[in-house]
C-alpha positions in Angstrom: 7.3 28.0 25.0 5.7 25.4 27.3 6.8 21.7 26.4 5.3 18.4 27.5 7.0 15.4 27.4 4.1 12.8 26.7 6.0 10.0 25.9 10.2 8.7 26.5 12.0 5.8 25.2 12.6 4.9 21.3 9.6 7.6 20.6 10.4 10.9 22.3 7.0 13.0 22.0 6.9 16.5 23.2 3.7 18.5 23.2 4.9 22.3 22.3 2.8 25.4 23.2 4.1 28.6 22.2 5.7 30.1 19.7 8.9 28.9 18.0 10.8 32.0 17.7 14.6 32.5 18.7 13.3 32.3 22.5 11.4 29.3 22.1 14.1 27.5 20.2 16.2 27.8 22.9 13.9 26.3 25.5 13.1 23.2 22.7 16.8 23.0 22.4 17.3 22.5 26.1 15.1 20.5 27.0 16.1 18.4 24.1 19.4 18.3 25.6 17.9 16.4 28.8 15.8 14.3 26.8 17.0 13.2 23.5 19.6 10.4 24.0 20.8 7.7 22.4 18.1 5.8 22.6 15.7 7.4 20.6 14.4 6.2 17.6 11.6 8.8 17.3 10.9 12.5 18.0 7.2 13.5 17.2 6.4 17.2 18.0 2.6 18.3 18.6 2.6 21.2 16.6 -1.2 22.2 17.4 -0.7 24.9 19.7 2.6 26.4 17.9 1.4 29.7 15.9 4.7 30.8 14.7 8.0 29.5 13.7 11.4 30.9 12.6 14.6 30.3 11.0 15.5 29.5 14.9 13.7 26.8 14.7 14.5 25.0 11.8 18.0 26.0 12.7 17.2 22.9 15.7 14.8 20.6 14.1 16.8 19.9 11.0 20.3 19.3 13.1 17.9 16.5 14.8 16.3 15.4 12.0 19.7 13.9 10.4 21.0 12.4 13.5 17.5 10.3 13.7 18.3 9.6 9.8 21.6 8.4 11.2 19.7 6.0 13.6 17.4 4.7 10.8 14.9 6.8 12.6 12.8 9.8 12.0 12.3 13.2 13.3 7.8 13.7 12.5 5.8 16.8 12.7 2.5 16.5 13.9 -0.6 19.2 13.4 1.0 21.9 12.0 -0.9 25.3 12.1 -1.5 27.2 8.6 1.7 30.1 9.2 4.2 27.2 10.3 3.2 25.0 7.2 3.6 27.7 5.1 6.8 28.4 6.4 8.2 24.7 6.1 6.7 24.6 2.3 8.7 27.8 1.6 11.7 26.8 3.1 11.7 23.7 1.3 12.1 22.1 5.3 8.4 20.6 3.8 10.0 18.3 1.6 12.3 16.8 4.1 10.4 16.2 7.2 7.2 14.1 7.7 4.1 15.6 8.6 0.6 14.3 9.4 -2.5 16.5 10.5 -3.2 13.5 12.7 -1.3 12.4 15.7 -2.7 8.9 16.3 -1.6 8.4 12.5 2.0 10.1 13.7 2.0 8.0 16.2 1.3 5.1 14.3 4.7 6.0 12.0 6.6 6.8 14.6 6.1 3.1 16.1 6.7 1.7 12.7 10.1 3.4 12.5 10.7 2.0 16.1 9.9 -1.9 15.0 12.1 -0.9 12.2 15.1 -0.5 13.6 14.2 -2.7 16.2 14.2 -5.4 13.3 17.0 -4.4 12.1 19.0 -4.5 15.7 17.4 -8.0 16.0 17.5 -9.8 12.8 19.3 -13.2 13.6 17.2 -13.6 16.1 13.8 -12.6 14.5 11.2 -15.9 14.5 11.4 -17.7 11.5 9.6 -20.8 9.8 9.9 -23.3 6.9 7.3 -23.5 4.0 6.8 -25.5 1.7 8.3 -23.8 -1.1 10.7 -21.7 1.0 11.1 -20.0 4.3 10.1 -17.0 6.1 11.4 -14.4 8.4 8.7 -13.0 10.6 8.8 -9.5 12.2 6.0 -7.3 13.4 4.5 -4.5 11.4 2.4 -2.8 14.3 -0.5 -2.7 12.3 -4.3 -4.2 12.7 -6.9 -5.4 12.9 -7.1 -5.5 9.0 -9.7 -5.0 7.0 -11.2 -4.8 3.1 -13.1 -2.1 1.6 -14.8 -2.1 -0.7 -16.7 -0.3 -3.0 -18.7 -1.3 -6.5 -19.2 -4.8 -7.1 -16.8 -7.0 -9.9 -19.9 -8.4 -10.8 -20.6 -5.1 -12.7 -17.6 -5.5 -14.4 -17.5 -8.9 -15.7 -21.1 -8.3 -16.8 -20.0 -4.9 -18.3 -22.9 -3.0 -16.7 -20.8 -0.1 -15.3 -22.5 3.2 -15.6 -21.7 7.0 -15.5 -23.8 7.2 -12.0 -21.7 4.4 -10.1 -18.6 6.0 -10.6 -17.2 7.5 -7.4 -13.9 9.4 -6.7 -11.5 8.6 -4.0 -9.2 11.2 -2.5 -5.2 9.7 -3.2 -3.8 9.7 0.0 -6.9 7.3 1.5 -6.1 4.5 -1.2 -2.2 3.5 -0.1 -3.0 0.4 -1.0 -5.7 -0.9 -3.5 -7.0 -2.7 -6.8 -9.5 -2.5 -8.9 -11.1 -0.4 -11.7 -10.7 3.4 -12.8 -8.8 6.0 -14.4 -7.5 9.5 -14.3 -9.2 12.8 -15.3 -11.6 15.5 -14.1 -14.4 14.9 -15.9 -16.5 11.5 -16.5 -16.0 12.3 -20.6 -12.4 11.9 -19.7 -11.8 8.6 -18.7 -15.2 6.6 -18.2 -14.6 5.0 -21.8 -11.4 4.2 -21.5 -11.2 2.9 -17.7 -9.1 -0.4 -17.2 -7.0 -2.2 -14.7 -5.7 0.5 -11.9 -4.0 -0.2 -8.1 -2.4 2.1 -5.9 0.6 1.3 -3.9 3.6 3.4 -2.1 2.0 6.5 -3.4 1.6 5.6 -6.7 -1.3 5.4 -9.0 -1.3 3.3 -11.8 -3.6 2.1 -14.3 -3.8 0.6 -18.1 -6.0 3.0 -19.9 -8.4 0.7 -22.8 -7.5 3.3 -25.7 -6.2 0.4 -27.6 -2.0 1.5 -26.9 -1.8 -1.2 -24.0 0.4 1.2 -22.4 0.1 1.8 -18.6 0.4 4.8 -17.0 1.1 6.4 -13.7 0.9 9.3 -11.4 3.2 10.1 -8.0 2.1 13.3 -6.4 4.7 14.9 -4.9 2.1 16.8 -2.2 -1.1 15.6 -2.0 -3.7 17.8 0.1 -6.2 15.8 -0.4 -7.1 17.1 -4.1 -5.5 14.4 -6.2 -8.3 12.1 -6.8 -9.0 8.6 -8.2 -12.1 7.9 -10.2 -12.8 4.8 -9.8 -16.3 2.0 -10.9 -14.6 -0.4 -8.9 -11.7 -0.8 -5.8 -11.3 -2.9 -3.4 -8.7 -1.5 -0.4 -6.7 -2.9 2.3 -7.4 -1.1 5.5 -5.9 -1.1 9.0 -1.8 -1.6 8.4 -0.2 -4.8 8.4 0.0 -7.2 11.4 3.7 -8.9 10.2 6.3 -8.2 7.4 7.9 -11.2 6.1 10.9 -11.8 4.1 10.4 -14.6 1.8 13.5 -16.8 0.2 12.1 -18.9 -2.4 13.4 -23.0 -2.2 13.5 -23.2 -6.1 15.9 -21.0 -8.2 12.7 -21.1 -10.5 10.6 -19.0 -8.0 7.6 -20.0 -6.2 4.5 -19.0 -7.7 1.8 -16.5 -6.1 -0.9 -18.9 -5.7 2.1 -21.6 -3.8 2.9 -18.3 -1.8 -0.9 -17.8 -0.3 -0.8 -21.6 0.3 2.0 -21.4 2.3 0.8 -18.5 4.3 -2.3 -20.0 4.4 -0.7 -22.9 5.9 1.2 -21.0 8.1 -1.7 -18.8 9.5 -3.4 -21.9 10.4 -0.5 -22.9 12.7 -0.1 -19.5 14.5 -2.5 -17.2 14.1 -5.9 -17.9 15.6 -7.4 -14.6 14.8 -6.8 -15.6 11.1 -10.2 -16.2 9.5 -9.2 -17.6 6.3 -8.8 -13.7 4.1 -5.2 -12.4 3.6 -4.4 -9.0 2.6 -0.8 -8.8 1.2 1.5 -6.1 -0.4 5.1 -6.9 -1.1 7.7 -5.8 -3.1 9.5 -8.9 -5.0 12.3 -10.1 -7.6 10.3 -11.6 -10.0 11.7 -13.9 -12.3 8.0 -14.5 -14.7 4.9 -12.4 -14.8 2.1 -13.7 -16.0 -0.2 -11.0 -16.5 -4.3 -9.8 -18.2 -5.7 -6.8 -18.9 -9.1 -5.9 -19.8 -9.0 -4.8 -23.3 -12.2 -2.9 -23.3 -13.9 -0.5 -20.7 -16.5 -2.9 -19.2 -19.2 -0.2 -19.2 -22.7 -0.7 -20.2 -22.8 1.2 -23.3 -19.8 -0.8 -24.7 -21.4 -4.4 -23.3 -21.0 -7.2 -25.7 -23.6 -7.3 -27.7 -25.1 -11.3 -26.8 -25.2 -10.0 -23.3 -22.8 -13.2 -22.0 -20.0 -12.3 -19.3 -17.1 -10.7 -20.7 -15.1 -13.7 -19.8 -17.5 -16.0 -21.6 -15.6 -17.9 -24.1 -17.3 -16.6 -27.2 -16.2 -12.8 -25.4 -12.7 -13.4 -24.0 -10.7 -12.7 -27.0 -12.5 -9.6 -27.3 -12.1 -8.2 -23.9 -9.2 -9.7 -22.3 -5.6 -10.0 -22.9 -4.4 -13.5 -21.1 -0.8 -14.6 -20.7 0.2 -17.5 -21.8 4.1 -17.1 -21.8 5.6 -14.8 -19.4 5.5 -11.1 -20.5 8.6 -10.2 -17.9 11.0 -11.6 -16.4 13.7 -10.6 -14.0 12.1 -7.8 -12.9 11.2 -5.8 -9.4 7.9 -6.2 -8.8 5.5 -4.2 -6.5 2.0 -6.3 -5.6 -0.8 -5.6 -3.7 -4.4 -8.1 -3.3 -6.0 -10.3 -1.3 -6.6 -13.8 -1.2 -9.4 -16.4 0.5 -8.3 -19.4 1.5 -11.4 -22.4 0.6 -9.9 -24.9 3.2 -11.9 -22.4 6.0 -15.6 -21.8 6.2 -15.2 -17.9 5.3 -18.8 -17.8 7.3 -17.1 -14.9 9.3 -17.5 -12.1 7.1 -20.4 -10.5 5.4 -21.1 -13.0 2.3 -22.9 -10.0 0.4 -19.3 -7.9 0.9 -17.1 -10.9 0.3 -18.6 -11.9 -3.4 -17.9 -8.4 -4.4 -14.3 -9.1 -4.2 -13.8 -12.4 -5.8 -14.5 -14.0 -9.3 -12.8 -17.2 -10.8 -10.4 -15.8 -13.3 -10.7 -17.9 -16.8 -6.5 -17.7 -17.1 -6.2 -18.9 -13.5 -5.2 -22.5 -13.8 -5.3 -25.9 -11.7 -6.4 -26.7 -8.7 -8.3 -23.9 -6.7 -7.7 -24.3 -2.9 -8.0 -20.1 -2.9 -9.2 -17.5 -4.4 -6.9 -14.7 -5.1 -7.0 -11.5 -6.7 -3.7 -9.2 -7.3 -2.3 -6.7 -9.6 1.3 -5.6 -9.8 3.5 -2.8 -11.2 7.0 -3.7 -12.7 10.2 -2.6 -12.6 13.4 -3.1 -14.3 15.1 -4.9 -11.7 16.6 -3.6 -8.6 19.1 -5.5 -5.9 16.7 -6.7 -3.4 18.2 -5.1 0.2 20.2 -7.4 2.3 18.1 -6.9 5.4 14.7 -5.0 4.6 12.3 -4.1 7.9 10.0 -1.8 6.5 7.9 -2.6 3.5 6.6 1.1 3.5 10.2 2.4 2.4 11.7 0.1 0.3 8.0 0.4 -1.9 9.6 4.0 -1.8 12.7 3.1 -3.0 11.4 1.1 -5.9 9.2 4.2 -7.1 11.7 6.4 -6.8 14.9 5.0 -8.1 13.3 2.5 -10.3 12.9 2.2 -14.7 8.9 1.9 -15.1 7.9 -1.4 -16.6 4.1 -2.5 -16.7 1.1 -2.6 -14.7 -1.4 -5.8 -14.8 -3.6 -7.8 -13.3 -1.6 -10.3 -11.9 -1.9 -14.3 -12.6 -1.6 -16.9 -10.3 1.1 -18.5 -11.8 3.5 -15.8 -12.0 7.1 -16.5 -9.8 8.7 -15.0 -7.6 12.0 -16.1 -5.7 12.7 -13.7 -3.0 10.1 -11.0 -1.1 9.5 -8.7 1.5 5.8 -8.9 2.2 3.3 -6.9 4.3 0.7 -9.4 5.8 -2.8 -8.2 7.2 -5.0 -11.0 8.7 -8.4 -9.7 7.1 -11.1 -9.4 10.3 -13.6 -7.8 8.5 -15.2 -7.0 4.8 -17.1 -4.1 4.6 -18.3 -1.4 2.2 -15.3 1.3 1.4 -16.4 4.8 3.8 -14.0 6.7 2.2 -15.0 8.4 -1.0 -16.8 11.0 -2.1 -20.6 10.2 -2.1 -21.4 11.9 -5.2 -20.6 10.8 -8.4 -17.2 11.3 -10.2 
């Protein structure tokens, strides 16, 4: 076994090249003894050149793995060969360990698990700011530059002109976090008719199928290898990680509402972000004490358009195709967002205008005075205790979906309030059409 230390400090990585038998477990666990110390956060093996493991060595890694669990940190497997996969998915060791066929995307965790506990070790003295409606704590996400994807065009969908040959699938795992359109099936006949309000967030897919139940529902693969898809006539994604999480306290025991939030971060953006260009990408998990929701009531697909060819949000339509809020429909509830917002006190002239007015559309529901644009679903739980200190939006989404009672999924109105949040926020550099999904039709 040949090892290669590539990287020291919080993220230990070691290039392996051998096999992993008895005798090459002992050489990892030596040279593990002079290198893992207390100050790693991290340990990322480079699996590519490692044909074979054993009992040996699981006998080492999982030892390791729950003393970087102990840190708040994580033990990650990088490019595993076929036999070694199989081995780990046999031994159940799968289940327990991260692994990604990618090491700039391993790399990429293993710095996020860094910040994390590097958040954590500095809380009270992490930057913080005053809002309007509340106050932030700001820490570092690693992520960026941040972008939307996009592919369809909500045009299509307020008009109802949605057809079988625009439909496109997307595979699960390249869609962490998104909005839009679709459904679930393998065949158009399955779902095209019954498509409604869908986003995908932490791992999770959900959507509000149109079959006249108003009953969302969900899927959470527990493997995905890339054959779980999501058929879609219409998602916009956010690409590119997050630049900052912020924890958000709320000034009002009545909650700030979502469209106050984006002004505020708006706000703040303006004071210390120059390469913010006046689009916001946010996900965050929340305590939310009133949701104010819609849903699309019919699949808006050509051959269900209304028949006097208006918009489906045209007045004489609306009742017919839309289900508006006008008293909450939760409250008190744990609530998982994702969406993106344009702020209308910037020019905007930055990104591609064809790109950007297949994102937005002035939502009849939305009320008062409209210095953004925004556009946000959510999925609800029954509520949770929100975490004393959270650092990582990634895991306590996790949390939520795991350990959480199911509520609802909507599109989420503007006015809906929220009191306290953690928040991932991506400064939007770019809107461009979505490359990843499968170029033929679902």
């Amino acid at each position: 076994m040949r090892i290669t230390i590539r990287e020291k400090g919080t993220i230990l990585l070691l290039e392996l090249d051998g096999r992993l038998d008895a005798f090459g477990s002992s050489e990892l666990a030596g040279a593990l003894k002079q290198d893992f110390d207390s100050a790693t956060v991290c340990l990322l093996l480079d699996m590519s050149r490692v044909d074979y493991i054993s009992s040996a060595g699981l006998r080492i890694l999982l030892p390791v793995h729950k003393e970087l669990m102990r840190r708040d940190g994580a033990l990650i497997l990088a490019r595993l060969q076929g036999y070694c996969r199989e081995v780990l998915e046999v031994t159940g060791v799968a289940d327990v360990l991260p692994q990604f066929d990618n090491l700039e995307k391993a790399l990429a965790s293993a710095r996020r698990a860094a910040l994390r506990r590097h958040n954590r070790d500095h809380w009270d003295h992490l930057e913080t700011a005053a809002l309007d409606h509340g106050a932030v704590r700001i820490m570092n996400a690693g992520g960026g530059p941040g972008a939307v994807e996009v592919l369809g065009d909500v045009r299509d969908v307020l008009h109802a002109r949605v057809t079988p040959d625009q439909l496109l699938s997307k595979r699960f795992f390249e869609t962490e976090y998104s909005i839009g359109l679709g459904g679930l099936g393998r065949a158009p006949e399955d779902f095209f008719e019954i498509m409604g309000e869908m986003m995908t967030i932490g791992g999770t897919m959900v959507w509000l199928p149109t079959d006249g139940h108003d009953t969302p529902d969900f899927l959470i693969p527990k493997t995905d290898k890339g054959h779980v898809m999501i058929r879609t006539g219409y998602n916009i994604s956010l690409a590119g990680g997050f630049d900052e999480f912020m924890v958000f306290e709320s000034r009002e025991p009545s909650g700030t509402t979502i469209s106050q939030l984006y002004r505020d971060l708006f706000q703040l953006a303006r004071r210390r972000r120059p390469d913010c260009k006046g689009l916001l990408g946010l996900a965050l998990r929340a305590q939310a004490v009133a949701v104010y929701g819609s849903g699309v009531l019919r699949s808006p697909v050509a051959p269900l358009a209304p028949a006097n060819g208006g918009l489906i949000t045209d007045p004489s339509n609306i009742g017919e195709w839309m289900a508006c809020d006008r008293e909450p429909r939760h409250r008190n509830v744990t609530m998982l967002m994702c969406g993106v917002g344009a702020d209308l006190a910037m020019p905007l002239d930055a990104f591609d205008s064809v790109e950007l007015n297949k994102v937005f559309y002035l939502h009849p529901a939305n009320i008062g005075a409209k210095t953004e644009l925004l556009h946000n679903h959510a999925v609800l739980f029954k509520e949770q205790p929100f975490p004393e200190r959270p650092t990582d939006l990634e895991d306590e989404i996790q949390r939520v979906v795991q350990n959480g009672e199911f509520v609802d999924m909507r599109h989420l109105l503007d006015n809906s309030c929220i009191t306290r949040a953690l928040i991932g926020v991506s400064y939007i550099q770019t809107v461009r059409p979505d490359p990843h999904h499968d170029p033929s039709p679902a």
